[in-house]
MIFI-917323 format. One record per residue: x, y, z of N, C-alpha, C in turn; residue number from 1. Coordinates in Angstrom, 3 decimals, decimal comma. Layout:
BEGIN
neast = X; nnorth = Y; nup = Z; caeast = X; canorth = Y; caup = Z; ceast = X; cnorth = Y; cup = Z; num = NUM .
...
# end
This chain:
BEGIN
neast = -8,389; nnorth = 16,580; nup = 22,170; caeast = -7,789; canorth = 17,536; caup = 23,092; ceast = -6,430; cnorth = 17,033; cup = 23,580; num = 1 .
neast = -5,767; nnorth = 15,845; nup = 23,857; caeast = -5,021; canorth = 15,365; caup = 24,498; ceast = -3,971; cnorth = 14,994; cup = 23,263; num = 2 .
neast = -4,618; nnorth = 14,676; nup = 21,957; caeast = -3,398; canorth = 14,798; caup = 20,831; ceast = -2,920; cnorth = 16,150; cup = 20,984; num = 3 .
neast = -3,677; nnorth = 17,520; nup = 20,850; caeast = -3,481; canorth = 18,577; caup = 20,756; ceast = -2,466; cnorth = 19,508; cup = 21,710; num = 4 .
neast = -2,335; nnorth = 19,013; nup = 23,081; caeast = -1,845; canorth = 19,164; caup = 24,097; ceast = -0,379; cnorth = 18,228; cup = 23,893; num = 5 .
neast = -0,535; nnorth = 17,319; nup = 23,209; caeast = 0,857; canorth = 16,419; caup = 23,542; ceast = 1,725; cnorth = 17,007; cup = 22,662; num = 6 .
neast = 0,833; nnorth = 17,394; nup = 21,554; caeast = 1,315; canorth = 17,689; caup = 19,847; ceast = 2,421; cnorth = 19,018; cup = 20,421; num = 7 .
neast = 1,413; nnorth = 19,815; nup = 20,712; caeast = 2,410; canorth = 21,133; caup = 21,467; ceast = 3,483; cnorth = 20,855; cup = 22,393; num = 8 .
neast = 3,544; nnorth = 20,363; nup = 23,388; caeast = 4,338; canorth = 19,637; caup = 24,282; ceast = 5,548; cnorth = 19,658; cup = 23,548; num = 9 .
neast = 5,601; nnorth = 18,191; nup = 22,478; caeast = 6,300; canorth = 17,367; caup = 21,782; ceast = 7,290; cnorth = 18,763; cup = 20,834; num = 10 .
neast = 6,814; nnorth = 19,410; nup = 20,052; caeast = 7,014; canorth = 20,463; caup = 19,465; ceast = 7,801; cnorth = 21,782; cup = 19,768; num = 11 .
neast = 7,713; nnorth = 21,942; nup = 21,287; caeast = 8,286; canorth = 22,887; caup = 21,723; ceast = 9,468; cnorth = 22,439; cup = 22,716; num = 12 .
neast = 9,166; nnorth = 20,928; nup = 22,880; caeast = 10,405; canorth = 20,217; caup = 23,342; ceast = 11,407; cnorth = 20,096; cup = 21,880; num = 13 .
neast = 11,360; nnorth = 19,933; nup = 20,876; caeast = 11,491; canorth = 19,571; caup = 19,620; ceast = 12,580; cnorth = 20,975; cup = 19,513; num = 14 .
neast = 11,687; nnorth = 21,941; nup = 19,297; caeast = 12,813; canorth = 23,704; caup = 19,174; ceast = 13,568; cnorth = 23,726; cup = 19,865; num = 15 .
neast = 13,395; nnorth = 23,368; nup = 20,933; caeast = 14,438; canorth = 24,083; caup = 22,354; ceast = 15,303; cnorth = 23,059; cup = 22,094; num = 16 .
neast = 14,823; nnorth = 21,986; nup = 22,512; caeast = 15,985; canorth = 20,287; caup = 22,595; ceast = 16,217; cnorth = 19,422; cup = 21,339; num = 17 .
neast = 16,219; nnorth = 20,061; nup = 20,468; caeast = 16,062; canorth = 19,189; caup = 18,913; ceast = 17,393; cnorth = 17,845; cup = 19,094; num = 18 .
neast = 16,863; nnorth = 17,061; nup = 18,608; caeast = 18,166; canorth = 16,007; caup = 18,854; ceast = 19,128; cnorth = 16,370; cup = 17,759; num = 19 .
neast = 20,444; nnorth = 16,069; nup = 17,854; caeast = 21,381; canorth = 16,461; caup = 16,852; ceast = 21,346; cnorth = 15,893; cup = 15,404; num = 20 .
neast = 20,935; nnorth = 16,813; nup = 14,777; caeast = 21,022; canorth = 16,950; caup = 13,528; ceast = 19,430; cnorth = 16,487; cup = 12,865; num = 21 .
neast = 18,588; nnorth = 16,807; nup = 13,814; caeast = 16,805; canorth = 16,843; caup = 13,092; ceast = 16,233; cnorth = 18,518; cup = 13,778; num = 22 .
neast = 16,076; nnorth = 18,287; nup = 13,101; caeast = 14,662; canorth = 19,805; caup = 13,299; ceast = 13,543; cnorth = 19,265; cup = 12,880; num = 23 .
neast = 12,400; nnorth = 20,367; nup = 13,536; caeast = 11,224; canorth = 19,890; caup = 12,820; ceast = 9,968; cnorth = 20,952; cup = 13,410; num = 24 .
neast = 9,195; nnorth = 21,107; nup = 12,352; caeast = 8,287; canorth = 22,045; caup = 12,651; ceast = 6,779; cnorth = 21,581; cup = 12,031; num = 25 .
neast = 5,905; nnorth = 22,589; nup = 12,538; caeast = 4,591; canorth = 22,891; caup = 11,819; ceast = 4,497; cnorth = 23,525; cup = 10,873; num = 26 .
neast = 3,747; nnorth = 22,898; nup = 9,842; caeast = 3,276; canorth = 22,790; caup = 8,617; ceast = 2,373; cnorth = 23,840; cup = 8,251; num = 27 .
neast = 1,956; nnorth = 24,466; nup = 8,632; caeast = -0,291; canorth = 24,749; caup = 9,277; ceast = -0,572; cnorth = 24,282; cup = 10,403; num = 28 .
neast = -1,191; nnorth = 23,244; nup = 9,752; caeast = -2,015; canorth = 22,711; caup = 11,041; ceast = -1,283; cnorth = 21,985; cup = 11,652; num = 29 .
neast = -1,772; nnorth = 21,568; nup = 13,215; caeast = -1,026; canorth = 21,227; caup = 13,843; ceast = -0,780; cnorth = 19,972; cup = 13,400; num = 30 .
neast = -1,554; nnorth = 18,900; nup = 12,742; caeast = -1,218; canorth = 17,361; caup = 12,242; ceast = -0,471; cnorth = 17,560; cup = 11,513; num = 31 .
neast = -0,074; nnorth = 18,490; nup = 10,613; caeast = 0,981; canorth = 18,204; caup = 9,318; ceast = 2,235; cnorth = 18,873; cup = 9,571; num = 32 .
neast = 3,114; nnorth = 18,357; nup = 9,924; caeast = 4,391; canorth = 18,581; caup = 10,205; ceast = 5,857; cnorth = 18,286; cup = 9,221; num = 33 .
neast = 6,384; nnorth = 18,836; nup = 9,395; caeast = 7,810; canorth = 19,045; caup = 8,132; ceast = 9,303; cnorth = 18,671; cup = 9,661; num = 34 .
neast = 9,667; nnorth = 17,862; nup = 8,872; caeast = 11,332; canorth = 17,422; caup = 9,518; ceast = 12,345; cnorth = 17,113; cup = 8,781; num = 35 .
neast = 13,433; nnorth = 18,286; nup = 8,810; caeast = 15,149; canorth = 17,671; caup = 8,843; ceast = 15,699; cnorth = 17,128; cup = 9,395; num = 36 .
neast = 16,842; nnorth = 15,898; nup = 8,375; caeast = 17,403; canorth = 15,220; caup = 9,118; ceast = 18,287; cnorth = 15,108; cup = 8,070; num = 37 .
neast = 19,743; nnorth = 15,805; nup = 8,843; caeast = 20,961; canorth = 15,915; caup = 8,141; ceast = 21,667; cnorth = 14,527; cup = 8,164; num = 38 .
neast = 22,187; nnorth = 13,936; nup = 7,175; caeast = 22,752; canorth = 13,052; caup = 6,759; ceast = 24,286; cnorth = 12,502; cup = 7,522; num = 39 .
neast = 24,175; nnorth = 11,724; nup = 8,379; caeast = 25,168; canorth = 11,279; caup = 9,812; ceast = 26,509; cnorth = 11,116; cup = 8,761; num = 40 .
neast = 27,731; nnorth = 12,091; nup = 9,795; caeast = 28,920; canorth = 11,559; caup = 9,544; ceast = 29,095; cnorth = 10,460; cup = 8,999; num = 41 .
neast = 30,170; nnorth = 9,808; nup = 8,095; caeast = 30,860; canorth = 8,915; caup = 8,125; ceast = 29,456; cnorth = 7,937; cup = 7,217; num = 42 .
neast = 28,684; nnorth = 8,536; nup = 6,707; caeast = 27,795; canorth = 7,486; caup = 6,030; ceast = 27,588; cnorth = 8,239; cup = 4,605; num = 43 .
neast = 27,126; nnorth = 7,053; nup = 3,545; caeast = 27,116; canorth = 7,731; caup = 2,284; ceast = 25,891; cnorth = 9,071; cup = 2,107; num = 44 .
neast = 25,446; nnorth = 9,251; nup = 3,286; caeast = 24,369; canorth = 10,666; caup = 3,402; ceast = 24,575; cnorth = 11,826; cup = 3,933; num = 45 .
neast = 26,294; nnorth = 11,660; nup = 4,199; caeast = 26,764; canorth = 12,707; caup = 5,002; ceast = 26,556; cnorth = 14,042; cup = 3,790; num = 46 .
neast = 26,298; nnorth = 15,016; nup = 4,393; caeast = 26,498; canorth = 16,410; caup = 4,160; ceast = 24,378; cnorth = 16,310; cup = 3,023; num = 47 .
neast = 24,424; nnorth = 15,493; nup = 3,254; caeast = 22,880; canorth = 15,803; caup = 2,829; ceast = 21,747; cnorth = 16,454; cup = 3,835; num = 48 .
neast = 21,058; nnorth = 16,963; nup = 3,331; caeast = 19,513; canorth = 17,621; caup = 4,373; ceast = 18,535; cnorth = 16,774; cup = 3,756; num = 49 .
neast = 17,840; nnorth = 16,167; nup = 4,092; caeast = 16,586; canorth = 15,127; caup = 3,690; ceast = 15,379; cnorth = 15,846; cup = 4,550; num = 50 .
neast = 13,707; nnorth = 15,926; nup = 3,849; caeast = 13,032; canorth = 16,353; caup = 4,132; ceast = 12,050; cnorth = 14,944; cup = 4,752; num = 51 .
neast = 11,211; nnorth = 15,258; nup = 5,410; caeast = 10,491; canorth = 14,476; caup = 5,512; ceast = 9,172; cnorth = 14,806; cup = 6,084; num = 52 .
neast = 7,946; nnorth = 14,627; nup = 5,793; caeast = 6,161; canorth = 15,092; caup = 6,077; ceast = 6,159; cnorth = 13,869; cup = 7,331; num = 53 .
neast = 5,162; nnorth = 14,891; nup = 8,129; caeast = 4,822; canorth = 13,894; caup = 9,476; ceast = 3,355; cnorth = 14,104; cup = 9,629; num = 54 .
neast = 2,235; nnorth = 13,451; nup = 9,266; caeast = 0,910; canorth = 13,510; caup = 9,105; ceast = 0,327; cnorth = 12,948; cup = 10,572; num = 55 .
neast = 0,203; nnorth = 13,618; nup = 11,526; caeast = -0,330; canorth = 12,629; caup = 12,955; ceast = -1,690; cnorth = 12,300; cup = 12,865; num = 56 .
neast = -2,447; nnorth = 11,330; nup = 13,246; caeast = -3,269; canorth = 10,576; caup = 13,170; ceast = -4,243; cnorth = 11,389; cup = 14,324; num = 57 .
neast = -5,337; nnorth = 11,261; nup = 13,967; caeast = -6,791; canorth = 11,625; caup = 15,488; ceast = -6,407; cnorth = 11,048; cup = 16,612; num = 58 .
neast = -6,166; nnorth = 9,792; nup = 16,202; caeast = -5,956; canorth = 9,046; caup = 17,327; ceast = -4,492; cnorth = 9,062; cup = 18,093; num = 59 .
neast = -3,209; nnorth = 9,531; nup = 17,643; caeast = -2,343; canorth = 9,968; caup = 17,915; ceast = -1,886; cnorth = 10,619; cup = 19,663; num = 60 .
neast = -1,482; nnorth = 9,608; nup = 20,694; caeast = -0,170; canorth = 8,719; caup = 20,684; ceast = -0,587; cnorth = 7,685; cup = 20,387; num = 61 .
neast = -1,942; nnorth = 7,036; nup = 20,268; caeast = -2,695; canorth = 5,749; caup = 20,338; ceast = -2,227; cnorth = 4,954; cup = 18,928; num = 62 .
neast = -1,846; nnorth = 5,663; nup = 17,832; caeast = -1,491; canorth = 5,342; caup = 16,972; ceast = -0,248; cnorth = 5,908; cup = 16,105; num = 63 .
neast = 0,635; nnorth = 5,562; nup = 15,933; caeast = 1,907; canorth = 6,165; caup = 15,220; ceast = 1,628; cnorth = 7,310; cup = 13,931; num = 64 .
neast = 2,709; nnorth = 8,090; nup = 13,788; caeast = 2,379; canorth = 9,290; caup = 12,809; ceast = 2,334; cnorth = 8,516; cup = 11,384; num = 65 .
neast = 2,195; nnorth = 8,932; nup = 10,357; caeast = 2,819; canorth = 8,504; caup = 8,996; ceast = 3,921; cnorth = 9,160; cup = 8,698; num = 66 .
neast = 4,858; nnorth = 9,103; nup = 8,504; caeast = 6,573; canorth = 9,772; caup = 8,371; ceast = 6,808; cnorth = 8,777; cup = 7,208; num = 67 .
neast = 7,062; nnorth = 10,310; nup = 5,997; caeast = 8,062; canorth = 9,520; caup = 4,744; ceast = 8,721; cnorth = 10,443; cup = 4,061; num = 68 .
neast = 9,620; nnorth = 10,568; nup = 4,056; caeast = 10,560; canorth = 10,859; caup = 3,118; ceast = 10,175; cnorth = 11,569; cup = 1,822; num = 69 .
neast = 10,332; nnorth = 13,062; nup = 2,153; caeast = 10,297; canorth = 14,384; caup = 0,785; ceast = 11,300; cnorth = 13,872; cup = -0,455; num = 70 .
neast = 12,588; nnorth = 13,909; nup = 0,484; caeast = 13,625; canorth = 14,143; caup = -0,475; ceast = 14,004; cnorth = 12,467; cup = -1,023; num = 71 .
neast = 14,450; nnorth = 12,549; nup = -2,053; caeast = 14,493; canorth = 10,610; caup = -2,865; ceast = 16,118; cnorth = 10,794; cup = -2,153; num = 72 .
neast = 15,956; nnorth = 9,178; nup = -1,343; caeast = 17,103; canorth = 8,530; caup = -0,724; ceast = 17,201; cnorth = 7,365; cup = -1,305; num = 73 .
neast = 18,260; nnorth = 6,858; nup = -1,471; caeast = 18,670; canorth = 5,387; caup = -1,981; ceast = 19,590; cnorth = 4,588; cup = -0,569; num = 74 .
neast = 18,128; nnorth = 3,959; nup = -0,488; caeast = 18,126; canorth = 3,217; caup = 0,748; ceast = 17,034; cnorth = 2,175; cup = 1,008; num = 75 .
neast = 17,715; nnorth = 0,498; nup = 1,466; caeast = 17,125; canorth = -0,436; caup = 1,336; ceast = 15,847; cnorth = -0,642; cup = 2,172; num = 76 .
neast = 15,594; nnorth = 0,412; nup = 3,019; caeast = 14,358; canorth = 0,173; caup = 4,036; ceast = 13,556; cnorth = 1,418; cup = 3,123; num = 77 .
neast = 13,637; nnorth = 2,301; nup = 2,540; caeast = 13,019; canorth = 3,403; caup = 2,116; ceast = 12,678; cnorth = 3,508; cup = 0,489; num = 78 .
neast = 11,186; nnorth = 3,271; nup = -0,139; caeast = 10,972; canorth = 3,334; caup = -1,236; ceast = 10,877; cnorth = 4,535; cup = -1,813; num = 79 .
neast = 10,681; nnorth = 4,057; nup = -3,159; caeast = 10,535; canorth = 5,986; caup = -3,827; ceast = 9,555; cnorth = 6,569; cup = -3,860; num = 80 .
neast = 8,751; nnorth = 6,236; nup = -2,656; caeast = 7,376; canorth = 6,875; caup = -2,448; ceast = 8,024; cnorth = 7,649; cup = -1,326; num = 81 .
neast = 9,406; nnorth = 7,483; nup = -0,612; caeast = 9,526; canorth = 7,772; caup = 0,411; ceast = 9,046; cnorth = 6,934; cup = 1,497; num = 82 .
neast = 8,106; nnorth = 5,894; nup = 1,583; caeast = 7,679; canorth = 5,337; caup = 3,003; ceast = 9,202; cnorth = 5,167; cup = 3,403; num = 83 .
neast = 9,012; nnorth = 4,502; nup = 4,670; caeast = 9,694; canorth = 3,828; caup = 5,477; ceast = 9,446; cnorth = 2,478; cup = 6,324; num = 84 .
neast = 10,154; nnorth = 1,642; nup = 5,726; caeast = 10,013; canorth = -0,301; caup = 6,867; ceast = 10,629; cnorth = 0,188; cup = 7,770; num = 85 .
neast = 9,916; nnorth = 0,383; nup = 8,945; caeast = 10,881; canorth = 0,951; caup = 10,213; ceast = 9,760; cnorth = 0,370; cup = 11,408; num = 86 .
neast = 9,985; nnorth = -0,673; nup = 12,604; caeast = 9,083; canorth = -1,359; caup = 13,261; ceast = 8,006; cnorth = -0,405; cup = 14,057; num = 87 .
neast = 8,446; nnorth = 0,915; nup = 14,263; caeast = 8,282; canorth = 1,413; caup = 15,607; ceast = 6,979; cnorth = 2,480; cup = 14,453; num = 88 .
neast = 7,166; nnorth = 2,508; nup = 13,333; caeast = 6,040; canorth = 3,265; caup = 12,343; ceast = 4,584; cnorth = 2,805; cup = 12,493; num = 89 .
neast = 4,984; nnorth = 1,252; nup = 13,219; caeast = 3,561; canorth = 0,761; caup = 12,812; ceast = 3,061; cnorth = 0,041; cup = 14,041; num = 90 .
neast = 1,751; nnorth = -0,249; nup = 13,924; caeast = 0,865; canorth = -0,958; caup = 15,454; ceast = 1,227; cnorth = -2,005; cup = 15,508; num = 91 .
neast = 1,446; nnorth = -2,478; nup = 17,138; caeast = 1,491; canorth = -4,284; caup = 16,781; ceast = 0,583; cnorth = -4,743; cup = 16,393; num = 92 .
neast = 0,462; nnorth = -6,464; nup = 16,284; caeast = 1,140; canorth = -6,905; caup = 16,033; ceast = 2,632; cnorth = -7,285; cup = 15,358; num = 93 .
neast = 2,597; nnorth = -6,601; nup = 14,050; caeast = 3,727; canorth = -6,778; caup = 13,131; ceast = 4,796; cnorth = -5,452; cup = 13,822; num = 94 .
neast = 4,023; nnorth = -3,881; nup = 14,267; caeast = 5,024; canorth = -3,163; caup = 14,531; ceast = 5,189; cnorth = -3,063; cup = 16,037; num = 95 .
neast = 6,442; nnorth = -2,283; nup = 16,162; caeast = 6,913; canorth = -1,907; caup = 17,881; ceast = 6,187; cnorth = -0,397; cup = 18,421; num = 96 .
neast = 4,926; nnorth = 0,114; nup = 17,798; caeast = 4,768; canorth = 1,710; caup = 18,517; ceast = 4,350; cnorth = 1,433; cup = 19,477; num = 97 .
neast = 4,672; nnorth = 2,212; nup = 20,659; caeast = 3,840; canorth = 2,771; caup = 21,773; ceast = 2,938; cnorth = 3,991; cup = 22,352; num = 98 .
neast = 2,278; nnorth = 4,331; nup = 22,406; caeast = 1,727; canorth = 5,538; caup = 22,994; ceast = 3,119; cnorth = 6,110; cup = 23,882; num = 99 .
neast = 3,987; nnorth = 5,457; nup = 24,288; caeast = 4,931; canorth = 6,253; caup = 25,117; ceast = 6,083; cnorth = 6,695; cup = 24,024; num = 100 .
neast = 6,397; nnorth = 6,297; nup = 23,135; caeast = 7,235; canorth = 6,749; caup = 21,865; ceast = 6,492; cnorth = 8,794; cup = 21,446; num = 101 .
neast = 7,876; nnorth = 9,247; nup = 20,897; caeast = 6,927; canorth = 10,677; caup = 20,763; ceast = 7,666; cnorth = 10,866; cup = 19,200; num = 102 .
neast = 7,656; nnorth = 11,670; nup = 18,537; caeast = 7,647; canorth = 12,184; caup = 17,611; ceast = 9,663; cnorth = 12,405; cup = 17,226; num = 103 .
neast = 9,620; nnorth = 12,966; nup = 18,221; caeast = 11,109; canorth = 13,086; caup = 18,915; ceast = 12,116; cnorth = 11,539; cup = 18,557; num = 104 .
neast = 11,533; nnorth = 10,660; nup = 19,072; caeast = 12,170; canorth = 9,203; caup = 19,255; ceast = 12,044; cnorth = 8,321; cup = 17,928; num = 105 .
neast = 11,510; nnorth = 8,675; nup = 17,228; caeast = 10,727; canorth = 8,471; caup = 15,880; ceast = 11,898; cnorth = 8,907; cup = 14,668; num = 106 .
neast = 11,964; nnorth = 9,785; nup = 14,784; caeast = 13,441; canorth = 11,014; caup = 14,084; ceast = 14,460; cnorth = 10,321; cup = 14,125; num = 107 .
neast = 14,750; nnorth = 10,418; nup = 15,221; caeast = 16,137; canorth = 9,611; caup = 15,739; ceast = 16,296; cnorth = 8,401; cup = 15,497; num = 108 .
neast = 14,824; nnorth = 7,522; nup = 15,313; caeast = 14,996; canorth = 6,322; caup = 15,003; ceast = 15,394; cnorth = 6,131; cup = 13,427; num = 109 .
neast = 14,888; nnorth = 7,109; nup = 12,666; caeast = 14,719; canorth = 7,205; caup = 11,363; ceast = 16,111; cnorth = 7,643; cup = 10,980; num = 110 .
neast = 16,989; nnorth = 8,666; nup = 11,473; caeast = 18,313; canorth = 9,033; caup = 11,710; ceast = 19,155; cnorth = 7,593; cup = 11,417; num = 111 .
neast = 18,921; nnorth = 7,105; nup = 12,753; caeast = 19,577; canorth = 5,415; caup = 12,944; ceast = 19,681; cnorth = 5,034; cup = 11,891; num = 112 .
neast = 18,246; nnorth = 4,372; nup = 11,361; caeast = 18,040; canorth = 3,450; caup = 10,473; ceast = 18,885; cnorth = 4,172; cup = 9,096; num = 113 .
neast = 19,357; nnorth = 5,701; nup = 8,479; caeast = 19,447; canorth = 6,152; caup = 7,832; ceast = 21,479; cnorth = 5,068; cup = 7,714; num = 114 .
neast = 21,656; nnorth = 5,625; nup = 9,125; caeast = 23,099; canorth = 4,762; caup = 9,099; ceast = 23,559; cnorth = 3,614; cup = 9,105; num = 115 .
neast = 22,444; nnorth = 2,762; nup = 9,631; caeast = 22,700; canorth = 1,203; caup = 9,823; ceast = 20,909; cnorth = 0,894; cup = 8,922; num = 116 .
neast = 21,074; nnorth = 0,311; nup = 7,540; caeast = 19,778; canorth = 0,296; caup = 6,873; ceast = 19,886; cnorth = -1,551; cup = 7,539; num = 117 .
neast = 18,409; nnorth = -1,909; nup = 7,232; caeast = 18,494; canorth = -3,373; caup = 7,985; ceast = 18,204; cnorth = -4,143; cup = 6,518; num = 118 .
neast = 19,040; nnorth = -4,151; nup = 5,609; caeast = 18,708; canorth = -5,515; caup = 4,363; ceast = 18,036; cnorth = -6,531; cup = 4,727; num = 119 .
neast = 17,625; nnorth = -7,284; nup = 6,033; caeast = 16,573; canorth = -8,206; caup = 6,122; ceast = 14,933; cnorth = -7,634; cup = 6,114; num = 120 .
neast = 14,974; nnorth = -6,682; nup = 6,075; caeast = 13,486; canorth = -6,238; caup = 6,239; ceast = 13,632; cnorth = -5,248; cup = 5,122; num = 121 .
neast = 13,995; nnorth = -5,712; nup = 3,707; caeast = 13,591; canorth = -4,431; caup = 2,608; ceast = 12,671; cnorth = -4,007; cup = 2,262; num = 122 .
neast = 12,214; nnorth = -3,051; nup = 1,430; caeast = 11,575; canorth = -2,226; caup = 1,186; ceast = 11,492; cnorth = -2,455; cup = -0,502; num = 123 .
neast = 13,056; nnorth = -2,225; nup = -0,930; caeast = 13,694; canorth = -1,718; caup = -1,553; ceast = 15,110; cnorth = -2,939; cup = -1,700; num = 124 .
neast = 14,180; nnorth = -4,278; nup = -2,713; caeast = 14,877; canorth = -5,950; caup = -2,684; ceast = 16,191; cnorth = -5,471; cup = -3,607; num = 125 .
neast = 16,376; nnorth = -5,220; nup = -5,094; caeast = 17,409; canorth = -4,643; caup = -5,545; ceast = 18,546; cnorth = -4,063; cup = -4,406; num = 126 .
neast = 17,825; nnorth = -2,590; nup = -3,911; caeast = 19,072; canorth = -2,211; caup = -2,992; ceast = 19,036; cnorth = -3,039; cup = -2,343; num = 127 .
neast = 18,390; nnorth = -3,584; nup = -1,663; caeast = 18,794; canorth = -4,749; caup = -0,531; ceast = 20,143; cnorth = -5,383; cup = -0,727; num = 128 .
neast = 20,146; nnorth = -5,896; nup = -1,937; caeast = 21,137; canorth = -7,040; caup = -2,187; ceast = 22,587; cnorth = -6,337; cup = -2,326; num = 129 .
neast = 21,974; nnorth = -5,237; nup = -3,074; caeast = 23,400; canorth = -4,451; caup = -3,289; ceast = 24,120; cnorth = -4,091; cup = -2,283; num = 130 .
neast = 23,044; nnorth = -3,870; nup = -1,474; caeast = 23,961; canorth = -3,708; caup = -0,097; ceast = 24,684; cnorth = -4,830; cup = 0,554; num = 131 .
neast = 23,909; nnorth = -5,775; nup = 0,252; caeast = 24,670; canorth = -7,043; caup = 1,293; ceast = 25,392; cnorth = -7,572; cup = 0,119; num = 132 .
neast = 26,095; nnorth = -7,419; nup = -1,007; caeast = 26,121; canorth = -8,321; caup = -1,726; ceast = 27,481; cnorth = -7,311; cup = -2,211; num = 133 .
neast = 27,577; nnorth = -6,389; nup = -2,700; caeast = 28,630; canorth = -5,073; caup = -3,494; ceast = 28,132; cnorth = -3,844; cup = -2,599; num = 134 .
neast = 28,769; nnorth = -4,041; nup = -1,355; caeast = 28,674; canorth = -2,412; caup = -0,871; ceast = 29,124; cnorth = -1,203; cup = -1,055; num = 135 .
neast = 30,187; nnorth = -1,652; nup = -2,068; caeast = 30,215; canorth = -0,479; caup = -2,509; ceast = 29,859; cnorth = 0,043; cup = -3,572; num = 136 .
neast = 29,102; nnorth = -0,703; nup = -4,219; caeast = 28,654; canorth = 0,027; caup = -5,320; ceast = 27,342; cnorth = 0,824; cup = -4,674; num = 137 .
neast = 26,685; nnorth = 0,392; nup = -3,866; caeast = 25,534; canorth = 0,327; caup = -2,475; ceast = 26,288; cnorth = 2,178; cup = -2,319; num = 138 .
neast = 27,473; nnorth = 2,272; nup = -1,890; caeast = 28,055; canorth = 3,521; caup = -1,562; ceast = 28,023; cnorth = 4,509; cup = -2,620; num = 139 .
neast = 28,425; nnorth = 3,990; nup = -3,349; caeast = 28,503; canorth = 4,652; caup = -4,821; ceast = 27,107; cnorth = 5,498; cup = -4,837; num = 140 .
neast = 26,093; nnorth = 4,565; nup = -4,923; caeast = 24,869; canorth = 5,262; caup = -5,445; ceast = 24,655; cnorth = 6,186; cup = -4,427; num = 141 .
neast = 24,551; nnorth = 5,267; nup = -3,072; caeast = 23,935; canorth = 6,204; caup = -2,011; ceast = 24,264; cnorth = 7,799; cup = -1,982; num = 142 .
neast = 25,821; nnorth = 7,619; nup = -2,456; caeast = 26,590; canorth = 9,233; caup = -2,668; ceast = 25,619; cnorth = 9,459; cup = -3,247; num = 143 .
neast = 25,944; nnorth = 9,287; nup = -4,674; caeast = 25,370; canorth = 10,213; caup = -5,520; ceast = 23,883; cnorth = 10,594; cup = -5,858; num = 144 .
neast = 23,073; nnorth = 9,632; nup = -4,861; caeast = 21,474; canorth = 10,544; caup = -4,908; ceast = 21,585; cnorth = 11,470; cup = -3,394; num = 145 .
neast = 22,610; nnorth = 11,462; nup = -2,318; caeast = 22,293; canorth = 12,367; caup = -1,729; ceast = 22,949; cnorth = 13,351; cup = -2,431; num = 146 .
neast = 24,195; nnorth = 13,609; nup = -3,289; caeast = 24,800; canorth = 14,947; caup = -3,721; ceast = 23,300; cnorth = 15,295; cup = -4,791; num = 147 .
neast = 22,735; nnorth = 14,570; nup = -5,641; caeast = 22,290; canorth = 15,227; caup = -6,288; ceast = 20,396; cnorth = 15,369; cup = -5,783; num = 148 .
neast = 20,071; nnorth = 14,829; nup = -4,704; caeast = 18,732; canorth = 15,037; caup = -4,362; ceast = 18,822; cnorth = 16,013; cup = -3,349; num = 149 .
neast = 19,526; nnorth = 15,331; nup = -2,224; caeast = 19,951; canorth = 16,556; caup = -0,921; ceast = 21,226; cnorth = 17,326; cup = -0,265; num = 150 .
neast = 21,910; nnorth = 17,114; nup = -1,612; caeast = 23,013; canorth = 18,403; caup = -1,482; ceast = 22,269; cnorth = 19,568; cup = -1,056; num = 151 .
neast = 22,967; nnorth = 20,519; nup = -0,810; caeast = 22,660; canorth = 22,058; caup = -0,435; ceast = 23,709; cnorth = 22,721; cup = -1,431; num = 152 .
# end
């Protein structure tokens, strides 16, 4: 009852107040959720739309959503399964979630991480290096899987 109540909450704060440049909606049911997140100025993801599934858990704020990535990004925290190495995804010990984190803060974090990727915590060891190592070839690619995965 109290996932169900927050879920709505979270959701209709989400339509009205969407943070800049994510949307995000219901799927069906209320656990399976769909989010955009347009590709930040000034980074090799600009002018892309990236999809991403948000599966909330029973236990949900108690436990973080699963959030990964529809659309294929070439990016050192993000595999081609789509997951995401992102701290706040997962329970401590190893992760940062809180029951006070919402769905909302999650996006935005994922946004972030989209612009500043963290090469010490890869996912994705190849890009890793490329990034810290030839960034621009790191640029190069990044262009060209958002023109050709999440162009519009």
């Amino acid at each position: 009852m109290q996932r169900a109540s927050r879920l709505t909450r979270e959701l209709s704060l989400l339509a009205t107040e969407p943070p800049p440049g994510i949307t995000c909606w219901q799927n069906g049911q209320l656990d399976d959720l769909r989010a955009q997140i347009l590709g930040g100025a000034d980074t090799p993801y600009e002018k892309g739309v990236f999809n991403l599934e948000i599966i909330v858990p029973e236990r949900y704020p108690f436990e973080p959503p699963k959030i990964r990535f529809l659309t294929p990004i070439y990016h050192p925290n993000i595999d081609s399964a789509g997951r995401i190495c992102l701290d706040v995804l997962k329970l401590p010990p190893k992760g940062a979630w809180r029951p006070s984190l919402n769905i909302s803060t999650l996006l935005t974090s994922i946004q972030l991480l989209m612009a500043e990727p963290n090469p010490d915590d890869p996912l994705m060891a190849d890009i890793s290096s490329e990034y810290k190592y030839n960034k621009q070839l790191f640029l190069l690619n990044a262009r060209e899987w958002t023109e050709k995965y999440a162009g519009q």
